[in-house]
C-alpha positions, 0 to 999 in steps of 0.5 A: 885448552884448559882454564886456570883461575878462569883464565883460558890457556891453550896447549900445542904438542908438537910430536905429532905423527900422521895417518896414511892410506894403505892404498894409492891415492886415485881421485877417480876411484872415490868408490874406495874407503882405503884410499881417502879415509885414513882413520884405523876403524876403517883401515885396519879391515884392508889385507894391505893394512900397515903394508908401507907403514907400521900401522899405517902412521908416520911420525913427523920426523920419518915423513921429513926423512921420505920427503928427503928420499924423494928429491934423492932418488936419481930415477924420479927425483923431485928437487920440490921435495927437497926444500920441504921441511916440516918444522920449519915450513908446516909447523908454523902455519898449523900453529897459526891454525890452532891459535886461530881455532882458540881465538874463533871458539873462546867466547863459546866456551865457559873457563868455570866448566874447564878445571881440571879438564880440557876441551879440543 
């Protein structure tokens, strides 16, 4: 979010990617940090750190290709993972998300304060 002549002005980049753990997810062992955090201070510490992916991240476009992979797999196929499709059915809802987050916050945020700058 920036300010142009006062006027506030939002920004959404749609080349994204995503953090993943480098252990698999288990809602009962919470004890583990490498499974449920996803930031890099804590992951990189693992000795299986970037073992699935490169630096534990995945662009959006690879994430669409494993989701493809998924319902493709004649062994564990799951037909639900083939109707998926990022752009198409995440994007819109995160972009409603965000224009939701601008409009909850733009009257706590002073325009005068933002030239030449941005605020997340």
């Amino acid at each position: 979010m920036t300010s142009i002549n006062g006027r506030l002005k939002g920004y959404f980049y749609e080349d994204a990617y995503i953090r993943t753990s480098c252990k698999e997810f288990d809602i009962d062992r919470l004890d583990n940090k490498y499974i449920h955090l996803t930031n890099d201070a804590v992951q990189k510490f693992s000795q299986d750190y970037g073992k699935y992916e490169n630096g534990n991240k995945m662009s959006l476009y690879d994430f669409q290709k494993y989701l493809k992979h998924l319902s493709s797999n004649k062994a564990t196929g799951d037909p639900y993972y083939a109707n998926i499709d990022i752009f198409r059915d995440l994007m819109p809802q995160i972009r409603r998300l965000v224009a939701d987050s601008y409009r909850a916050v733009s009257g706590k945020i002073d325009p005068d304060r933002l030239s030449n700058t941005f605020e997340v």
